[in-house]
N, C-alpha and C positions, 0 to 999 in steps of 0.2 A: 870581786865575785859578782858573778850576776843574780838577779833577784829573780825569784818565782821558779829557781829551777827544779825544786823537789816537791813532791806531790805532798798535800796535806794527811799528816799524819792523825788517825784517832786512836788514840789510848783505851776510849771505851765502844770496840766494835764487838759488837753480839753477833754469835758463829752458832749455827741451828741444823743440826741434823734431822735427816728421816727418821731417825729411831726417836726422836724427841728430845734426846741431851742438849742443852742448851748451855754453854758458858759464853767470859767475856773473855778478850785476847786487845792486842793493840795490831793494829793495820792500815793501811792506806785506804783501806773499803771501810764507807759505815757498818755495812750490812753482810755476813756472808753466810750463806749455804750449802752443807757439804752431805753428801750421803752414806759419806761413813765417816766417822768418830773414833776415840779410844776406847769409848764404852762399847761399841757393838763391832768392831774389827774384831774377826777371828784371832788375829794373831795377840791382842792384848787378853782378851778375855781367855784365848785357853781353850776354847770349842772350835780349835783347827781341825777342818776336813781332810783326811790324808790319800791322797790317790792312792788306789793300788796297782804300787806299780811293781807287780810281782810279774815273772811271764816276760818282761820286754826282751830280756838276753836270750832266755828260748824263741820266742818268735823270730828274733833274727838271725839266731844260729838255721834254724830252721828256713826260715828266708835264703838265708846265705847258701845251703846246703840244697837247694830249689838251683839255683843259678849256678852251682858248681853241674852240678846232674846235667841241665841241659848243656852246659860248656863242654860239658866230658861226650854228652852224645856227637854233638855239633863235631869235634874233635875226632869221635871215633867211623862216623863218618866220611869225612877228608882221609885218616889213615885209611880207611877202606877202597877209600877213591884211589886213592895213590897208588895202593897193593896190587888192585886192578890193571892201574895203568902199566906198571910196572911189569907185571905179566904181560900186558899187549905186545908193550914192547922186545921182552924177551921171546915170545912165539912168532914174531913178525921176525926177528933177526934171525930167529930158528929157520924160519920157511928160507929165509934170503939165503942162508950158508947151505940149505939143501939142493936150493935153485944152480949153486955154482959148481 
């Protein structure tokens, strides 16, 4: 085995949060600092802030139904275009069967 390959362990490194909590832990670090802790994390303490996320399914049905509308205009359009053409064509072959 070779020697020096693992870093120096301390059993007594002191861990120091923003909020002031202080304990001891074992680590490879003499020293560490962290800004959040068990004591002042939302999620241990219990004073979780909860989005509200009320509204998202409407907003995107509503979204969804924004882009259905212009799809269906865009669409109704083209059939227009078409109807159109479709007439050209049938009064041009009218004039041509009169012309003979």
């Amino acid at each position: 085995m070779k020697k020096d390959t693992h870093p120096l362990y301390h059993e007594d490194t002191k861990v120091s949060c923003a909020c002031g909590n202080n304990f001891v832990t074992g680590s490879t670090q003499k020293e560490i600092r962290v800004e959040i802790c068990n004591n002042c994390h939302p999620f241990y303490t219990g004073k979780q802030n909860l989005i509200d996320t009320s509204g998202r399914l409407e907003k995107y049905e509503e979204k969804l139904g924004k882009i259905n509308k212009a799809a269906a205009a865009r669409k109704g359009k083209k059939v227009k275009k078409a109807a159109m053409a479709a007439k050209k064509i049938v009064k041009n072959a009218a004039k041509k069967a009169n012309k003979k």
